[in-house]
N, C-alpha and C positions, 0 to 999 in steps of 0.2 A: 975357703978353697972350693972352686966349682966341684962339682960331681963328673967324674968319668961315666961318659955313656957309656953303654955296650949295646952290639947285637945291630940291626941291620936297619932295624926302628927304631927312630929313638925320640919319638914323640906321642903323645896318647893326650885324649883332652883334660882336662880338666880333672871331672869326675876319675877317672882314670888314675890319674897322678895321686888323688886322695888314697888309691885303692894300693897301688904301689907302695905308697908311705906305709899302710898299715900293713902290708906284707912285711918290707924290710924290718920293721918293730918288735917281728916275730922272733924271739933267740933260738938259735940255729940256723936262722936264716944268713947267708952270705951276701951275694947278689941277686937280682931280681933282673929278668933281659928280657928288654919286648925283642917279639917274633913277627913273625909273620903277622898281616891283617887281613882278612876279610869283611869287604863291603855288602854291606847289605843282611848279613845273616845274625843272626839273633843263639844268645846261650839258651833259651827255653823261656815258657809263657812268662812263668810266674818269677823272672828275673828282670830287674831292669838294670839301669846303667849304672855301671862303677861296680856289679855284680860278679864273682869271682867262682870260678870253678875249677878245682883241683882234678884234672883227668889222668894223671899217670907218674907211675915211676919213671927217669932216665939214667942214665948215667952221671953221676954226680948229684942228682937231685930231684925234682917233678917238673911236671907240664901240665901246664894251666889255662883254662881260655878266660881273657877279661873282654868283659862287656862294655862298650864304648859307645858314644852318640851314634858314632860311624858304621858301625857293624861288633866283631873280635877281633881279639888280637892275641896270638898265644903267647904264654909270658914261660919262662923257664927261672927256676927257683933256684940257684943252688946251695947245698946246705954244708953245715961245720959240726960236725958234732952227732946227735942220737937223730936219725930221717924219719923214724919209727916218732919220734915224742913230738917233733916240729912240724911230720903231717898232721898229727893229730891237732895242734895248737891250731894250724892255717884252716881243718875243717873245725874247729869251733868256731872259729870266727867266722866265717864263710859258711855257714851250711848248707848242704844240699849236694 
């Protein structure tokens, strides 16, 4: 059975779609929703593509910028369970 998109974008390259898979892997993780993109602009030096970075709480869960050939793209996470034990899980995997 295909996958239900969500959210307004619903494409990322490649690299990208790698990075999304290993989010949703996370337990407590629910859904994963590309956001917004930005062309051209970069998460920081010493990140490259498919690079993920956990920027905040929201309502229901966090917000994230992923790094993509094309520029970011913010992703929104949302979570089932303990928010406190599954950020921690997404910054292990992800550091920085």
């Amino acid at each position: 059975m295909a996958e239900k998109k969500r959210g307004r974008h619903q494409s990322t390259d490649k690299t990208g779609r790698r990075t999304i898979a290993r989010l949703r892997q996370i337990p407590g993780v629910r859904t994963v929703v590309i956001g917004r993109s930005y062309g051209g602009q970069s998460n920081g030096r010493d990140r490259g593509v498919g690079a993920f970075k956990l920027q905040g709480e929201v309502q229901g869960g966090y917000k994230g910028i992923l790094q993509t050939s094309k520029g970011i793209q913010e992703l929104y996470i949302t979570i089932s369970g303990d928010k406190e034990a599954t950020a921690r899980a997404i910054r292990e995997l992800f550091p920085g």
